[in-house]
N, C-alpha and C positions, 0 to 999 in steps of 0.2 A: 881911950874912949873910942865910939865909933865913929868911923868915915863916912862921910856922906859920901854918895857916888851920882852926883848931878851931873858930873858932866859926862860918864857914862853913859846916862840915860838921854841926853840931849843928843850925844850920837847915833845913838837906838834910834832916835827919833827919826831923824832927819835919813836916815839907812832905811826905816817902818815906811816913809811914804811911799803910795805908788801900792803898796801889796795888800793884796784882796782875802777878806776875810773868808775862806772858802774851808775853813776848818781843819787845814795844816799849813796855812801859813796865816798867821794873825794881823790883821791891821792895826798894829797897838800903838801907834800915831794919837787918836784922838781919846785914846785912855791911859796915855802914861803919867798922867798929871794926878791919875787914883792910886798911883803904886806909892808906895810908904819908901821914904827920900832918907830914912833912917832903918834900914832894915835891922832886924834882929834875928827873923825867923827866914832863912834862904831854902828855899828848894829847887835842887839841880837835875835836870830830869832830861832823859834824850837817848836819842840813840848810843849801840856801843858803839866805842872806840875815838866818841868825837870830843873827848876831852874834858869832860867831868868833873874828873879827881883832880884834875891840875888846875883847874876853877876851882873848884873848893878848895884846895890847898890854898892857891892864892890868898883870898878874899877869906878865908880865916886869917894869916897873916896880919891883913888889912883890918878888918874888923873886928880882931884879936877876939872870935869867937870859935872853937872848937868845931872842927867839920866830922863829918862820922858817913862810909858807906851803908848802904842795904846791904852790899854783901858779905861784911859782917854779922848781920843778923842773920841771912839767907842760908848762908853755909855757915856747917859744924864743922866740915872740912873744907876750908877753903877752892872752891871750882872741883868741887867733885862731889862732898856729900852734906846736901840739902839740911837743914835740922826739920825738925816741928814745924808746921807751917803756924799754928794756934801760938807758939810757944814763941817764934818770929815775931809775929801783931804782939804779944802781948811784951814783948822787952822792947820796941822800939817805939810804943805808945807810951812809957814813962818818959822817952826821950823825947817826944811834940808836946808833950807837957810844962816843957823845961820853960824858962825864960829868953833863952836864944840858942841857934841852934844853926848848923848849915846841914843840909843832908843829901847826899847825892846818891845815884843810883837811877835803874830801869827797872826793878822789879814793883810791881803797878799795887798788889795788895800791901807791898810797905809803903810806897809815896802818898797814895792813896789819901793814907790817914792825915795827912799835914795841910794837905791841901788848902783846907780851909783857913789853918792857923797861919800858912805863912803871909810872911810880910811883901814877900815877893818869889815870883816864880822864875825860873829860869830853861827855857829851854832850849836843846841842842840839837840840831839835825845834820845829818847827813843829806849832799843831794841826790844823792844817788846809791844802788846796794853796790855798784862794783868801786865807788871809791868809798865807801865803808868797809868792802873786804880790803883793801889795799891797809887802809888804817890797822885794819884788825889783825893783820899779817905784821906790817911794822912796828907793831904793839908789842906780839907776841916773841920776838927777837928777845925783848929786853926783858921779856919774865921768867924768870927762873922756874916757877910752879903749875904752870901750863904746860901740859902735852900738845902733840900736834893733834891726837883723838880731843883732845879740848879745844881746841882751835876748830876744828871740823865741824863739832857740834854748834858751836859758835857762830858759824857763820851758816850754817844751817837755820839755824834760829832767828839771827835777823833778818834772814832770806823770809821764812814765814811770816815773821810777825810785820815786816814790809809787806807784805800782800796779802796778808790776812786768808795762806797756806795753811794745809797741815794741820795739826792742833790748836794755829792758831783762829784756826777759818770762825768767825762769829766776834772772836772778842774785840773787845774795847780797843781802840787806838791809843796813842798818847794824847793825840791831838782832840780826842774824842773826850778823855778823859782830865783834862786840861780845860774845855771850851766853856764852864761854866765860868769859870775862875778869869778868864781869859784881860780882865782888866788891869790883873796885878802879873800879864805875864813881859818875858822880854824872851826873845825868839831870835837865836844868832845861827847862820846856817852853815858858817864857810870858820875856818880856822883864823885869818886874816878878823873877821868881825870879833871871833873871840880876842886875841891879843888884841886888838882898837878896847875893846871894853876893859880890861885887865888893865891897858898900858890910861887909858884914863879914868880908873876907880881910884 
């Protein structure tokens, strides 16, 4: 069956007070008593390299529900060759359909669609781009199927999409794209907050 995770959230809490709703960091202090105390449907969403996939691995474990990337869907070849964007939306739309579900990931047109379904949101941030690259360096050590031209692009990327750079100048934030939702979200910034939540779900 599933695990409640109160006293996770009671931690959230008491960590929430004090922080100002300014639209990348959430005051979700006097709305976490709206988040669903039995989740089924998780969405993990955040910057790279801040630990994601090891959250959802967990708490699949835990709530003995099936976790699945974006970037699965995103890539036909894994970090290198993009599929279908139309053909992405339309295989990971049968999966928000499901009954439960955990889904992690940063790319914004596949989380997008869950938004609404989920039971709770989860988000991850980096405080900074230079201890994001540092992560994303330490990352990259241990993957076998990353170049260092993919690592470079990598941190290229969320050098932009942190400043809203490049390509990325105009678009949507996470935190932008998140704010409507922002009752059912929980918002850990530092590695230390993720293990506290992991080590009491």
């Amino acid at each position: 069956g599933h695990i409640k995770i109160n006293r996770a959230y009671s931690l959230v809490v008491k960590r929430a007070h004090g922080m100002r709703d300014i639209g990348v960091r959430f005051s979700i202090g006097p709305q976490i008593s709206m988040i669903n105390k039995n989740p089924q449907k998780i969405l993990i969403m955040g910057d790279a390299g801040r630990g994601k996939s090891t959250l959802a691995s967990h708490l699949s474990k835990k709530l003995n529900i099936q976790h699945h990337s974006t970037d699965d869907y995103y890539y036909e070849v894994k970090f290198s060759k993009p599929r279908d964007k139309q053909q992405s939306i339309d295989e990971i739309s049968k999966l928000y359909h499901a009954q439960e579900w955990i889904i992690e990931g940063t790319t914004h047109h596949l989380l997008e669609l869950g938004l609404l379904s989920a039971d709770l949101i989860i988000h991850l941030t980096h405080k900074n781009i230079v201890y994001q690259w540092a992560c994303l360096i330490n990352r990259h050590f241990k993957r076998d199927n990353e170049s260092w031209w993919d690592l470079f692009q990598l941190m290229k990327h969320v050098l932009y999409k942190r400043y809203g750079w490049g390509y990325k100048r105009g678009k949507m934030s996470t935190s932008e794209l998140i704010a409507p939702h922002k009752r059912k979200v929980v918002m850990l910034s530092s590695f230390k907050e993720i293990n506290d939540f992991i080590n009491n779900s």
